[in-house]
C-alpha positions in Angstrom: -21.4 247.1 161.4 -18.2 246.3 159.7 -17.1 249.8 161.0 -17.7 248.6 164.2 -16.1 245.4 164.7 -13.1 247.0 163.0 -12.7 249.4 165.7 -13.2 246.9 168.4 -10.4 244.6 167.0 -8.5 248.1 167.0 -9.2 248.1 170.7 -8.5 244.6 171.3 -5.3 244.7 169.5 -4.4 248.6 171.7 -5.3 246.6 174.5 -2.4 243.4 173.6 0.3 246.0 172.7 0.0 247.4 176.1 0.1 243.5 177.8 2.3 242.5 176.0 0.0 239.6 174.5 1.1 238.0 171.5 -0.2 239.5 168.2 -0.6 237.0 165.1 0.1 238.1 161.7 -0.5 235.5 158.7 0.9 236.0 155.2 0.6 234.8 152.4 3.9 234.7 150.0 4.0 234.4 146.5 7.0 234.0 144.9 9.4 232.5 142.5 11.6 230.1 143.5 13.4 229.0 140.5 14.8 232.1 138.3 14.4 229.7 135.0 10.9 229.2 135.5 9.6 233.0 135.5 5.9 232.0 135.6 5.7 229.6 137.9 4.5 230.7 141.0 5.4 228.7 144.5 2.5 229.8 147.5 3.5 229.5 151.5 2.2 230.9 154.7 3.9 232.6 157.0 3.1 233.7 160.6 5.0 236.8 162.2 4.6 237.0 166.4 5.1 239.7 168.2 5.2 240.1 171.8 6.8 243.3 172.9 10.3 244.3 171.3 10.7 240.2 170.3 9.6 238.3 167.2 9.3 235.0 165.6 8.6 234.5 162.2 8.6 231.4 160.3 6.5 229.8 157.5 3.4 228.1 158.8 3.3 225.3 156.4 7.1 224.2 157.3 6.6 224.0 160.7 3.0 221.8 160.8 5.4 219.4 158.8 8.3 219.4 161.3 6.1 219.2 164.5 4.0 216.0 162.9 7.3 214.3 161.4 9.0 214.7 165.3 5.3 213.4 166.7 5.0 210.5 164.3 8.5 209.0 164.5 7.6 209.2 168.7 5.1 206.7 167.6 6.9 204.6 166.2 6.2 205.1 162.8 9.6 204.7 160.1 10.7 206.9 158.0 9.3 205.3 155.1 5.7 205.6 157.0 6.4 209.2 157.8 7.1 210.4 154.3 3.6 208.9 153.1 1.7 210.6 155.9 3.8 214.1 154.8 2.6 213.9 151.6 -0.4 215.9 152.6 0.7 218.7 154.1 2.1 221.6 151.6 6.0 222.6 151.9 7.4 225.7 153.2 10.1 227.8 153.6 12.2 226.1 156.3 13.9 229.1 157.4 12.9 231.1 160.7 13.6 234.8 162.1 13.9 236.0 165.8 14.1 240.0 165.6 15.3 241.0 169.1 14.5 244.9 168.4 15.9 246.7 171.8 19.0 245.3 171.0 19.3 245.2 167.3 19.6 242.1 166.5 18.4 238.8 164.9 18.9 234.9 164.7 18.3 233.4 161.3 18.0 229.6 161.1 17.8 227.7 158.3 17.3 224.3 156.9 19.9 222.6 154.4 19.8 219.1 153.5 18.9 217.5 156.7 21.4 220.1 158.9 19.9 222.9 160.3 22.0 226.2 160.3 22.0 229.1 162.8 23.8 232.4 163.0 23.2 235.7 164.5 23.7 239.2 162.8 22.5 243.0 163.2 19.1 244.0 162.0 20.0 245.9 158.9 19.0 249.6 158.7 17.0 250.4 156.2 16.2 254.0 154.7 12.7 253.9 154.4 11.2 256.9 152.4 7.5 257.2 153.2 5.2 258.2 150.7 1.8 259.8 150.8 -0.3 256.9 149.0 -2.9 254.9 151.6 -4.3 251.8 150.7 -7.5 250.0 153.2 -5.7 246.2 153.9 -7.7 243.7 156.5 -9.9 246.8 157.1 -6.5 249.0 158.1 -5.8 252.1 156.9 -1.7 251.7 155.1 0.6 253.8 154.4 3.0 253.3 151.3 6.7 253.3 152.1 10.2 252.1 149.7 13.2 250.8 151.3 16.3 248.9 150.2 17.6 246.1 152.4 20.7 243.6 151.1 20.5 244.8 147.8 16.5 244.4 147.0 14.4 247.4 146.9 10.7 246.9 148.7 7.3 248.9 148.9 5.7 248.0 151.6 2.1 249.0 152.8 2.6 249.8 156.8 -0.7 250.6 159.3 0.2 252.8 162.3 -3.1 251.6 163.8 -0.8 248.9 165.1 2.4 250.7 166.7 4.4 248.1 166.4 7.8 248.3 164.0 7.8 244.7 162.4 6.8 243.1 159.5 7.6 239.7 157.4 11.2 238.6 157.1 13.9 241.3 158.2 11.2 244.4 157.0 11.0 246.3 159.9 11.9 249.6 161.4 8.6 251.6 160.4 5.9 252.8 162.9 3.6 250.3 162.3 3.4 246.7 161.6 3.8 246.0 157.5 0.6 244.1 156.1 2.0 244.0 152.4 5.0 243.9 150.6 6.5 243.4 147.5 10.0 243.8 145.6 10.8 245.8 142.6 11.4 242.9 140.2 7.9 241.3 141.2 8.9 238.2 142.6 8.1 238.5 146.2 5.0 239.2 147.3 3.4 239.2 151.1 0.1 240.0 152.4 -1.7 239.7 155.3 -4.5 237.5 155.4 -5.0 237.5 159.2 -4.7 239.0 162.2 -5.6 238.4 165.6 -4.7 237.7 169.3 -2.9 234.4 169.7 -1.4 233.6 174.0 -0.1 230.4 172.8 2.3 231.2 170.5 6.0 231.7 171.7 8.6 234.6 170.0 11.4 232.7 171.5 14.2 230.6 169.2 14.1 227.0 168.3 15.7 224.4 170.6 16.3 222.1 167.8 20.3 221.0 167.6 21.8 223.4 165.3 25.2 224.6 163.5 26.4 227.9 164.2 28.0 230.3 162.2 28.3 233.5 160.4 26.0 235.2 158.1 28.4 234.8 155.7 29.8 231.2 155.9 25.9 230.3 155.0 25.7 232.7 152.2 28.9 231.4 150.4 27.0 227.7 151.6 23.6 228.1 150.1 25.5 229.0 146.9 27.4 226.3 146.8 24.1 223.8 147.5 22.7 225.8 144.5 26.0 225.2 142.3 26.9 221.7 143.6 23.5 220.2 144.8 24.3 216.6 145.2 28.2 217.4 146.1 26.7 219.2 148.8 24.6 216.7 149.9 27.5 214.7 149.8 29.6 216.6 152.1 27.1 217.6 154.7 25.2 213.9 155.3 28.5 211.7 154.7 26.5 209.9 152.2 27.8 208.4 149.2 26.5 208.6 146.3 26.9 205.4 144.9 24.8 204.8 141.4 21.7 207.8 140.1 19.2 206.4 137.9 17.0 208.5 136.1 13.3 208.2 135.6 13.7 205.9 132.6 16.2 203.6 134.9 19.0 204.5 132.9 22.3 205.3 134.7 23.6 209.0 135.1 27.1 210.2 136.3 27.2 212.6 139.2 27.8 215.4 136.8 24.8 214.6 134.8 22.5 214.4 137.4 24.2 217.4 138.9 23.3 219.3 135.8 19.9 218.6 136.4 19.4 219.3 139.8 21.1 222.4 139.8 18.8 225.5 139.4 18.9 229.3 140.4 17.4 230.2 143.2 15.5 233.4 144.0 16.6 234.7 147.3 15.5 237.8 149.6 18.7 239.1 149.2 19.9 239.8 145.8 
């Protein structure tokens, strides 16, 4: 039976790539966020949609919180109000990824502070080397394959049952879609939890207001929001920071407070 209903989702799934219907892939990450704190593990979910040569990708979790803040403050509700009602929905990555693949390219935006960043580069190339090691993932038979992409080697587990060169984050270029993942250093880790049909989901960008610019104006940015966290948030609200109290209600100076709030984060790219 299970045999069966893995060939007809097979079929069903045939049948989309040749429409052109949306296919849903769900991930689930595990990572670590904070380079200091080794063993502690941060989860999020992350769908991947694919319809044709276009994809959207963007954590699940990040955007049920951004689509009920947006519908709540249309009620009426404060900000104050909002935050409370928040508090039950998980965080997530607030980054997102359109891979246009005929053209070889991709937008990236990204949430800092309360700005949201976009720019636009070329999908990198990577050099995949495919192995002979298979693996059985959501009932799909994988293949294993390692590739280096801004400095972070990956294996990846890819299923050519599904034609389609894509994957989570900027993985692609294989020929199949990439159901699991993982870097060398063990701190990234995707796999795919579900798959399935999905007509109402669109691959096409945000129409949020944005900042543009380059790849690497946001690099030399998210280092210095990582370096000089409140300075940062300083600069890019035109809030001042008048008085920091810490949890005891004693005063801090900007550099102690600073101090604390700074920490190293992990990042896809090394």
């Amino acid at each position: 039976m299970k045999r069966i209903i893995i060939i007809i989702n097979l079929v069903c799934l045939v049948f989309a790539l040749q429409a052109q219907t949306t296919i849903k892939c769900v991930y689930q990450e595990k990572y670590i966020n904070d380079a200091n704190h080794p063993n502690k593990f941060t989860f999020d979910e992350h769908v991947l949609a694919i319809s044709g040569n276009h994809s959207a990708y963007y954590s699940r979790n990040a955007r049920l919180r951004s689509e009920m803040q947006d519908s709540l403050l249309r009620q009426g509700m404060n900000a104050i109000e909002v935050v409370g009602v928040l508090q039950s929905i998980p965080y997530g990555r607030e980054l997102e990824v359109y891979k246009r693949v005929e053209g070889g390219q991709y937008l990236y935006y990204e949430k800092k502070s309360t700005k949201l960043y976009r720019y636009e580069d070329k999908l990198p190339k990577i050099e995949w080397q495919i192995g002979e090691e298979v693996k059985d993932i959501l009932g799909y038979h994988c293949q294993k394959a390692i590739g280096n992409i801004y400095g972070r080697e990956w294996t990846v587990w890819f299923t050519m049952d599904i034609p389609v060169s894509d994957g989570p984050w900027l993985l692609c270029g294989l020929p199949g879609l990439i159901l699991e993942a993982i870097d060398n250093e063990n701190i990234f880790h995707f796999t795919a939890i579900e798959l399935s049909n999905d007509t109402s989901l669109s691959v096409e960008p945000s129409d949020k207001k944005y900042i543009k610019c380059t790849r690497e104006e946001f690099m030399r940015m998210r280092t210095n929001f990582d370096e000089d966290p409140l300075g940062m948030l300083q600069k890019t609200t035109g809030v001042k920071i008048q008085k920091i109290m810490d949890v005891n209600g004693k005063e801090m100076t900007i550099h102690q407070a600073n101090q604390r709030a700074k920490k190293k984060t992990n990042y896809y790219e090394k």
